[in-house]
Structure formats: structure tokens, C-alpha cells
C-alpha positions in Angstrom: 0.0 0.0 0.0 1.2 3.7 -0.4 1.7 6.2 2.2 -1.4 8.5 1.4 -3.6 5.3 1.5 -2.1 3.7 4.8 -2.7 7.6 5.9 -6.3 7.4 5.2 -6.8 4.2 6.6 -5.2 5.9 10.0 -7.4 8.9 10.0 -11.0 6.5 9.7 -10.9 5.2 13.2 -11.3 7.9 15.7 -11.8 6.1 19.1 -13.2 3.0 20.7 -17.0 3.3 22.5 -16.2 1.6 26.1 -19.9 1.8 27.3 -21.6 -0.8 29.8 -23.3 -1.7 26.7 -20.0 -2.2 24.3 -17.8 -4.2 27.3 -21.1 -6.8 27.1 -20.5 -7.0 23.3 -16.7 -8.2 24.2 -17.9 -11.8 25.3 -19.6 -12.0 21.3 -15.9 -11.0 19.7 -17.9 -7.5 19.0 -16.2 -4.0 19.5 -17.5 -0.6 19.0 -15.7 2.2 16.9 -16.5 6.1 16.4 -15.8 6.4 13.2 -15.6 9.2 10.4 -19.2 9.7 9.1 -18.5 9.7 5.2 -16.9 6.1 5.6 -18.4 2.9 4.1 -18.5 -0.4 5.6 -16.2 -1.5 3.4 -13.6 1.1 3.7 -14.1 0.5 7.6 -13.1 -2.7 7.3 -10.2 -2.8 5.9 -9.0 0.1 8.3 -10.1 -2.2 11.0 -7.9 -5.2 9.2 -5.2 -2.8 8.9 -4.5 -1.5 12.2 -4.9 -4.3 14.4 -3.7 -7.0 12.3 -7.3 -8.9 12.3 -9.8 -10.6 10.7 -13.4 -9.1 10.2 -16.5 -11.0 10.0 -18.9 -8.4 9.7 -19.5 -4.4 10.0 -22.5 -2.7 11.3 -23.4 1.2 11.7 -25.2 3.4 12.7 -25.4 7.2 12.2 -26.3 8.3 16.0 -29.1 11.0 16.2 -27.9 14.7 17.6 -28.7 15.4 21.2 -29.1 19.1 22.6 -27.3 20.0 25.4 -27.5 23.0 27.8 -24.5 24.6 29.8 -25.6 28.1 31.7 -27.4 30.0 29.4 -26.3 28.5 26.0 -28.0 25.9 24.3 -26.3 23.5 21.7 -25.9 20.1 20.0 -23.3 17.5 20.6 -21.2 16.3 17.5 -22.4 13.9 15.2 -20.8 11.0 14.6 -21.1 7.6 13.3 -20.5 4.1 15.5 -19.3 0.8 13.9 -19.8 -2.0 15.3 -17.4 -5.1 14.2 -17.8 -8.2 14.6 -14.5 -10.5 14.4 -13.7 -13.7 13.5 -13.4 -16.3 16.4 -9.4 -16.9 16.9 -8.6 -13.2 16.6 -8.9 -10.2 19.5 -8.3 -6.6 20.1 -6.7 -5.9 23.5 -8.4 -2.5 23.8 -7.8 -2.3 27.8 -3.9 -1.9 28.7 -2.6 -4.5 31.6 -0.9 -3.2 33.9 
């Protein structure tokens, strides 16, 4: 691969969702991704196959709806993003918690 694609495939991936929800997922070989909102499934698989060195078995998103917030006086919207959920295969993991 070239440097502007492997660049690209860096940028997709913004942070893992840890939720009470998501750790649950864990024990089905499922983890939960933010990820850029213009990005197909496709493209968000093979990010997800690049950067951990993994095999996927299956994408899912969702485009989560806004939600207003208020702080003092000023009313606003939190930013919109988009979740993946992937589903790997069964011999491979992601060590998303550091052991200390």
C-alpha cells in the first residue's frame, strides 16, 4: 500500500466506544468504533484489518441521532458521529484495555 492510503486508513478510526453496553459486546468478539461519518463499511473494514492486524466478520453502523445540550445560558448540539460495530472472527482479539 502507499503512504497516502495507509494515511487514510489511520485517519478513519477515531476512538473505541467503552460503554456498559459495548464491554457486554466483548464476550460476542464485537467491538464498537467512532468512526468518520462519510466512511463505508467497506472502507471501515479494511482500516479495521489494517490497524490491528485482524480478521473481520462483519460491520455494522449506525449514524447516532444529535442530542441538545445545555450549559448556563447557552443551548447547543453534541457532534455527530457515526458508530461501527465489528464483529470478528473467532481466533482473533483486540486488547483494547492496557494490563498493567
Amino acid at each position: 500500500m502507499d503512504k497516502k492510503k495507509i494515511r487514510q486508513l489511520l485517519t478513519i478510526i477515531k476512538k473505541p466506544i467503552i460503554t456498559d453496553k459495548t464491554t457486554k459486546l466483548l464476550e460476542n468478539n464485537q467491538y464498537c468504533f467512532q468512526v468518520d461519518h462519510k466512511v463505508k463499511k467497506s472502507i471501515i473494514k479494511e482500516a479495521i484489518e489494517y490497524i490491528f492486524n485482524v480478521k473481520v466478520k462483519q460491520v455494522n453502523t449506525c449514524h447516532k441521532p444529535l442530542k441538545k445540550r445545555t450549559v448556563n445560558r447557552f443551548t447547543g448540539y453534541q457532534r455527530h458521529y457515526k458508530k461501527a460495530i465489528v464483529t470478528l472472527s473467532k481466533n482473533d482479539k483486540i486488547n483494547l484495555f492496557s494490563e498493567n
